[in-house]
N, C-alpha and C positions, 0 to 999 in steps of 0.2 A: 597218195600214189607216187607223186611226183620225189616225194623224199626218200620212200624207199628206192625208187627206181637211180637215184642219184648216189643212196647208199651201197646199193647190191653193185652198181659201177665200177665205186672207189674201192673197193673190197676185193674185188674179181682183179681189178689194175692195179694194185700195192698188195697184194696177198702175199707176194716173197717179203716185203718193206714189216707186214703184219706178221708173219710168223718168228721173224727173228727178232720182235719185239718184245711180242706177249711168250713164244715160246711154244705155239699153239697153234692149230689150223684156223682159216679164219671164220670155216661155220661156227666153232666155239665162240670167236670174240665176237661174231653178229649175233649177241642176245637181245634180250629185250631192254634191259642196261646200256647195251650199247647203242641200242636204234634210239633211247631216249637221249641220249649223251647228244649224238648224230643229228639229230631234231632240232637240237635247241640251237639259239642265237651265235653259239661257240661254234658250228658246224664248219663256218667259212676259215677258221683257226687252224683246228683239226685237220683241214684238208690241206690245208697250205702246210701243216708241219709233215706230215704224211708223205706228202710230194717231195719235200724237200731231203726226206728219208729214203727213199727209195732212188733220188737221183745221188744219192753215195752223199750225203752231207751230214755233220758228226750231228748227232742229237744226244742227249743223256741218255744213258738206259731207266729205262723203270726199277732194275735191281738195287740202283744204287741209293734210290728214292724211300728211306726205310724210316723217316724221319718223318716231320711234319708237310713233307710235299703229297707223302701217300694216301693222306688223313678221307681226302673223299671220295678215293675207290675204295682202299682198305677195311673201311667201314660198312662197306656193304658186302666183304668177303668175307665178314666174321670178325675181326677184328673188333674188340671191345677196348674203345678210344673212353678216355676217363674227362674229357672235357668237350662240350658241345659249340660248335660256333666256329668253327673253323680253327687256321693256324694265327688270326690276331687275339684269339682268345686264350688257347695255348700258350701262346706268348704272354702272356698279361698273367693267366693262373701261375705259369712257370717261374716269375719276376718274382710274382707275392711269395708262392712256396719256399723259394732260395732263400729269398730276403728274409723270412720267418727262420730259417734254418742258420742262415749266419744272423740274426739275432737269438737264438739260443747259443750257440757257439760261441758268442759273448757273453752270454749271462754266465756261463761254466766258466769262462776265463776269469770273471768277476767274483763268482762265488768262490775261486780258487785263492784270488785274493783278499776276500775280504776272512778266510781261514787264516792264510798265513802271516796277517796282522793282527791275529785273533783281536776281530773286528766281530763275528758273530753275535756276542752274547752280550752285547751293547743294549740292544732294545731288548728289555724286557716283558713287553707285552705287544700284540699282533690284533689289527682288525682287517681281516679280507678283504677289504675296500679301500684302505688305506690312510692316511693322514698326513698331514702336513705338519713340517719339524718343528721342531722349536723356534718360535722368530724374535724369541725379548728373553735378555736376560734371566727374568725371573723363571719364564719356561727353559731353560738350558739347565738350572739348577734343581727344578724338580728332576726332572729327566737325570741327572746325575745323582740325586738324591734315593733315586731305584734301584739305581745302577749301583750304589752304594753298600744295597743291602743284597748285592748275590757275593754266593760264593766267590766267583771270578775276582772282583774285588778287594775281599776280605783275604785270599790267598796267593794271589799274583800282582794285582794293580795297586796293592795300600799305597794309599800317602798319591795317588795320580791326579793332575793338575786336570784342570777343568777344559782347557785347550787339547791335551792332548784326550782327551773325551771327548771332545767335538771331532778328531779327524777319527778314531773307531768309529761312532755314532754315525756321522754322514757316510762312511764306508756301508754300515750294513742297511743305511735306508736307500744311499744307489742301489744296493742290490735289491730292495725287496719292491722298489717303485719301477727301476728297469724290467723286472717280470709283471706288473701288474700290466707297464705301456705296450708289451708284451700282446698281453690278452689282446690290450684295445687293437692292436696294429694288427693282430690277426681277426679280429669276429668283423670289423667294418668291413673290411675287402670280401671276406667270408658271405656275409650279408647281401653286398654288391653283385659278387659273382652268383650268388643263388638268385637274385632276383631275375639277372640276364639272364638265367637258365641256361650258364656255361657247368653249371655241377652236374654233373650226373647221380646217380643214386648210388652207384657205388663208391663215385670219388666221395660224395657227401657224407656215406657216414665213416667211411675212414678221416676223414680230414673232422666230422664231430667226435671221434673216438682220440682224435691226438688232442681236442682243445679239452674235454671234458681232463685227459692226463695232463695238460697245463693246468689247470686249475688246481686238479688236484695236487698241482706241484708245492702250492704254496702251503696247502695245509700239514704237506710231508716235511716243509722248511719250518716250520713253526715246532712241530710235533719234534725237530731233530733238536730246537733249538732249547725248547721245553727243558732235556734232557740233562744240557748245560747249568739247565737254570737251578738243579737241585745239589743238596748236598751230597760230595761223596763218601763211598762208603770208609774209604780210611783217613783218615785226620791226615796222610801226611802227603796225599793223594791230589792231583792239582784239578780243578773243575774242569771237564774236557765234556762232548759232545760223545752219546753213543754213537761207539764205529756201527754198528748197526745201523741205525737212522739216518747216519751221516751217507753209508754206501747206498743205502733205498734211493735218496734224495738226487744224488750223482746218479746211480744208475738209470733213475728216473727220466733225470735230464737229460742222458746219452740216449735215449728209448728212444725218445720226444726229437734228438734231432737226427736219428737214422731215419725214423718215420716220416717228416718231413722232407729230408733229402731222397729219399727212396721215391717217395710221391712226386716230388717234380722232377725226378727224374723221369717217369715213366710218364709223365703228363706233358713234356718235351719230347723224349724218344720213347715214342710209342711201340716200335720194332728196334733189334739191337742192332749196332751196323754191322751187316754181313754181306758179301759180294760171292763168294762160293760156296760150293757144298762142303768144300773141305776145308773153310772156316768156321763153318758150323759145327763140323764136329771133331775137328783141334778145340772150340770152344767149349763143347761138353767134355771134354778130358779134363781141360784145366779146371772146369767146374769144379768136378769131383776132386782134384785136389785143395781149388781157392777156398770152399766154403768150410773145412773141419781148421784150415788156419786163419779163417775170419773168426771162426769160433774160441780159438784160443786168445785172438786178441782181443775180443771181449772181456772174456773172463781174466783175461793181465790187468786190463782197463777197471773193472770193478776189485782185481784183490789192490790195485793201488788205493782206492776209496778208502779199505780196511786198514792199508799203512796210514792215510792221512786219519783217519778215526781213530787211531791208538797212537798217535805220537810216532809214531816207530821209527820215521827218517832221521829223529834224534837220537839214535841207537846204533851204535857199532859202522862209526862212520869212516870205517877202511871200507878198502875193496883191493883184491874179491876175497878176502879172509872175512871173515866176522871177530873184531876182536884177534886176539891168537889162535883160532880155532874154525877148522872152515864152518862147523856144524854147532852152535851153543849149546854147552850140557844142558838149559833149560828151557830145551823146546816140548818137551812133554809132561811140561811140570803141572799143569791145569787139570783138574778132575771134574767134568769127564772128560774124554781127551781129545771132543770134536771143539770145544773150545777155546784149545792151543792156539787153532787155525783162524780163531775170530779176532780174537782177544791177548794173545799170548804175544807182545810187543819181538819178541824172536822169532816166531815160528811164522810171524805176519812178516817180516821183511825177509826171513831164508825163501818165503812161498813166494814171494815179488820177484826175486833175486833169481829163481829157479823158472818163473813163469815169463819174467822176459827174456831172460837165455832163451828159452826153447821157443820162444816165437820168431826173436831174431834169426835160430837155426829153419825154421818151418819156411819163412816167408825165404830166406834163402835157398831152401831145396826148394821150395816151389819156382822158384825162379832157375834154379839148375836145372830141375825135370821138366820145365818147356821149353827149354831154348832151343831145341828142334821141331816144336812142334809147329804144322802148316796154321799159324793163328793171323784174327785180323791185327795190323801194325796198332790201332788202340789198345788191344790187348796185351801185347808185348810192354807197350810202354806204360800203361798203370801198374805192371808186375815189375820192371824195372824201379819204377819211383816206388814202390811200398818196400823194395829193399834200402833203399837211400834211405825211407823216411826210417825206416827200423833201425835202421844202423846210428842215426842221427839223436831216436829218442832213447836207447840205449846208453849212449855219449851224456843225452842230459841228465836220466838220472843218475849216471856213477858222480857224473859234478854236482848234482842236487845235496849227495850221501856225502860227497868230500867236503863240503861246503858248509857244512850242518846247516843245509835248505832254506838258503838264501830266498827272499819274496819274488824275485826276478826268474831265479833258474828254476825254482819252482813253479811257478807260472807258468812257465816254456815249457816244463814239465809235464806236466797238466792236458796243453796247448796242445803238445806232438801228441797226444794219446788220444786225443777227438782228432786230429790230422793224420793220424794212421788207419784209424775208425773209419773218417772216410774215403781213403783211399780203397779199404777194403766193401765198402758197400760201392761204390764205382767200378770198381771189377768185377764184381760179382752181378750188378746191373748189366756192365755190358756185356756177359755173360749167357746172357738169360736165351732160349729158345726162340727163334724167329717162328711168328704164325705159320701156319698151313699154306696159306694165299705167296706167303714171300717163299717160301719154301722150293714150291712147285717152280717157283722163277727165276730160282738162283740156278747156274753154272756148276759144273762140277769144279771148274778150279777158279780161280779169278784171273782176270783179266790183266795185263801190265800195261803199262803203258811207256 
């Protein structure tokens, strides 16, 4: 009795203090939520911040709180938070997720190079589990003695010294021990966090559905590599990896770290930042425009996999002509003629050539068609940086093609096309819908200061 009666007090003498808070009258915020809130040990907090509210003294709004401060009301306004335990836990999930996602973001840089040393088709056989190199002479010369009988060998490396076998070789076992330490760096924490019963059931089986795609990454690098390992069809034909296998494997690994960076994105900001109404919905305009040009730079990002699986950077290395001719008379020489588009070392670099033009043009009208619109200042500024960064990867590859695809600019290459990737999964995150609960609480415009 004594609590409520202390309650219904403070509510009757701050009700002006309460409604420009929540937004609300105060019999609304007197629920049963609140008289337990009001109850507890904190009560003596509350009332002293409360006071301090209503005698004109600045306190943060609630609106601006969309992040992990909102985490233990929000949650009980519907709000479906993807990690349990509060915001030291969020914090801790959010570290691992990142850190898993820029350690894929180096495995792509790695596997980018251990292509352009053709370093790939070094190890000639794969155990899932892994192994340990060569550590005695005699083991360095089997291992070469393998390597001896592929194709790659007999038609690009003859007569290649045993040293410079050793830096292929250690190239392609970095790369295939880096994704294994991989696994382990993600299933331990994975482990840990489920045990604390900071997973949730829905963050669990997405975050089981990206490791079971790790795993399965290794079997698609093997399967690409296999490809390498046969004879090709014409004698005068250099052993190369199917561009087919080669783009699964890449596209694979770009899946693998949108999904990761997507999840700790939303496992940190669980609402997007919005301060008004009419950044909410300047946010949904540019939605509709940001997400059909994340779309295309996707599909730029995987037709580049098909220029690195056919060779093709080593092909008509002017620009912007191809050769004397803006268009190669044999871009439709392949029968049947969806094959051109896979396989047709022309029609796969005019397709790259056509598809970053038009992305570089996208991400710049996207950035023309909202420069007036009432957006939050995050928003403006991921849409400015993803036209620098477009303008920037466009620069690398004309140097990559001028260069006949230096290991270095090709790399950086590579680099900008996962760095524009995520540029565009980070706008399109903060993009997203604010719940119902934040909704009702936002302003019609924001606030300045």
């Amino acid at each position: 009795m004594f609590r409520s009666r202390v309650v219904a007090l403070f509510v009757k003498k701050n009700s002006k203090a309460l409604y420009n808070l929540w937004g609300t009258t105060p019999s609304r915020v007197l629920n049963e939520e609140s008289y337990r809130l009001f109850s507890t040990g904190a009560t003596r907090k509350c009332l002293d911040g409360f006071q301090s509210l209503s005698k004109g003294n600045y306190v943060p709004s609630i609106r601006n709180m969309s992040t992990v401060a909102s985490v233990g009301i929000k949650n009980k306004e519907g709000l479906k938070l993807l990690v349990n335990g509060g915001p030291r836990a969020q914090k801790m999930v959010g570290i691992w997720l990142f850190g898993s996602a820029a350690w894929v973001f180096s495995m792509v840089i790695l596997g980018g190079i251990t292509r352009l040393t053709r370093s790939g088709l070094s190890m000639t056989d794969w155990k899932f589990t892994g192994r340990l190199p060569p550590l005695s002479d005699e083991d360095w010369l089997l291992e070469f003695g393998k390597y001896k009988q592929s194709p790659e060998y007999k038609r690009v490396n003859q007569g290649m010294s045993i040293e410079d076998f050793k830096f292929i070789y250690w190239m392609e076992y970095a790369h295939r021990m880096w994704g294994r330490a991989l696994g382990i760096m993600f299933a331990l924490p994975f482990s840990y966090f489920l045990r604390k019963g900071y997973i949730t059931v829905q963050l669990g089986l997405r975050l089981s559905a990206l490791f079971g795609l790790g795993a399965g990454q290794g079997l698609i690098g093997w399967w690409m590599v296999k490809s390498g390992l046969e004879e090709p069809a014409s004698e005068y034909a250099q052993p190369r990896v199917s561009p087919y296998r080669l783009a699964a494997h890449l596209t694979s690994a770009f899946a693998i770290y949108c999904g990761l960076l997507w999840t700790g994105l939303s496992v940190v900001m669980p609402e997007p930042p919005s301060e008004s109404l009419a950044w909410v919905r300047g946010a949904a305009k540019v939605k509709q425009l940001a997400l059909p040009v994340s779309l295309l730079v996707g599909v730029t990002a995987v037709s580049g996999a098909f220029v690195a699986g056919n060779d093709a950077g080593h092909a008509y290395n002017t620009f912007p002509k191809m050769g004397d001719t803006w268009i190669p008379e044999d871009v439709f020489d392949m029968k049947p003629l969806i094959r051109n588009f896979f396989e047709n070392t022309s029609t796969v670099q005019l397709d790259h050539r056509i598809l970053a033009t038009a992305t570089l043009f996208s991400i710049g009208a996207l950035w023309w068609s909202t420069r007036k619109f009432d957006i939050h200042p995050a928003v403006r500024s991921l849409i400015g940086s993803a036209v620098g960064m477009a303008g920037l990867q466009v620069t690398l590859g004309i140097s990559t093609l001028l260069s006949y695809v230096p290991v270095e600019l090709g790399t950086a290459h590579q680099a900008g096309a996962l760095t524009l990737l995520t540029l565009m999964i980070l706008l399109n995150h903060t993009l997203r819908r604010p719940s119902p609960y934040l909704l009702k609480s936002l302003p019609q415009v924001a606030k300045t200061i």
